[in-house]
C-alpha positions in Angstrom: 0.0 0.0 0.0 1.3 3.3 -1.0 0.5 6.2 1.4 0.1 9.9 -0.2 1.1 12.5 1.6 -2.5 14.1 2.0 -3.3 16.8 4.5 -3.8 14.5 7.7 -0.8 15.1 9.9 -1.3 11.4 10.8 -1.3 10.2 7.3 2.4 12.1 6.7 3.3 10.2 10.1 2.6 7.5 8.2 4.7 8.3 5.4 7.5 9.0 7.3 7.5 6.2 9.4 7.2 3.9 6.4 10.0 5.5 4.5 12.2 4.9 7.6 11.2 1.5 8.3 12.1 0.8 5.1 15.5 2.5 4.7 16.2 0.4 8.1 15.1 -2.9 6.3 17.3 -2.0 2.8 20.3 -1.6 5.3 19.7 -4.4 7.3 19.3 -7.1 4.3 22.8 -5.4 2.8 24.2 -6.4 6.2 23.1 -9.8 6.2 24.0 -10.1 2.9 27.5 -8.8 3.5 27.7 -11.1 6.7 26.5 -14.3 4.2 29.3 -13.4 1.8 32.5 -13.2 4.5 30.9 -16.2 6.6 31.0 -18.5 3.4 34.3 -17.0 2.2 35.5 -17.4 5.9 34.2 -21.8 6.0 35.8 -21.5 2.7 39.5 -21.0 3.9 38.8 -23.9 6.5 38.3 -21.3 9.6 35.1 -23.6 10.6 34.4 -21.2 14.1 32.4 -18.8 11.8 29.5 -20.5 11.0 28.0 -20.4 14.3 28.4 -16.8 15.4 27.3 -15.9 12.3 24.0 -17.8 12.1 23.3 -16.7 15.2 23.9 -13.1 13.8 21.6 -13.8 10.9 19.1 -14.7 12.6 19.1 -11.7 14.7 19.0 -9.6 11.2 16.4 -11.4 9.8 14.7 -11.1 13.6 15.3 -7.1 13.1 13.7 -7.2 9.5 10.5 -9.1 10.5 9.9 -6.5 13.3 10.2 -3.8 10.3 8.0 -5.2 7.8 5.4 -5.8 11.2 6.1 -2.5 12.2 5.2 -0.8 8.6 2.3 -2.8 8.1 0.5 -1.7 11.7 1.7 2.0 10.6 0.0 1.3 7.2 -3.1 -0.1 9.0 -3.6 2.7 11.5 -3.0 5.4 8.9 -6.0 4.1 6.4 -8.1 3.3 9.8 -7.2 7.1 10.5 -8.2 8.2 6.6 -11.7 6.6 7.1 -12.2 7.1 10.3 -13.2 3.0 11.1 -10.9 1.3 13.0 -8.9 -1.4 10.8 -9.8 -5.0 10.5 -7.9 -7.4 12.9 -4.9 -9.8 11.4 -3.7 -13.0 12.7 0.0 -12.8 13.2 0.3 -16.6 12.7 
């Protein structure tokens, strides 16, 4: 969903929030993909003791990207429950 920037200060809260949550997430996947690239090239030249630290930092990236994309989609929710004045429909977060 693509938010205009209307006159509603909460829909340009919206906007902003979604353009920082998502500069945050392009940063973060860089990173991971940075950290996927010197982890394999590290197993690679036999030092073996890299693999764990850096799944376990992966998995804290990806961790920090999910939060993002959950983070950007309440935003997006409570910005078009804002523009028509209902509140939003629940989700299931399964």
């Amino acid at each position: 969903m693509i938010l205009e920037s209307g006159s509603s200060p909460a829909r340009k809260r919206a906007a902003r929030a979604m353009d920082g949550a998502m500069m945050l997430l392009i940063v973060l996947l860089i990173v991971q993909i940075w950290l996927l690239m010197a982890s394999v090239e590290s197993w690679l030249a036999g030092h073996r003791g890299v693999v764990l630290p850096a799944a376990i930092m992966s998995g804290v990236l990806f961790c920090g990207c999910l939060g993002l994309v959950i983070l950007a989609n309440r935003t997006g929710r409570s910005a078009e429950s804002a523009r028509t004045g209902r509140p939003a429909p629940p989700t299931s977060n399964a």
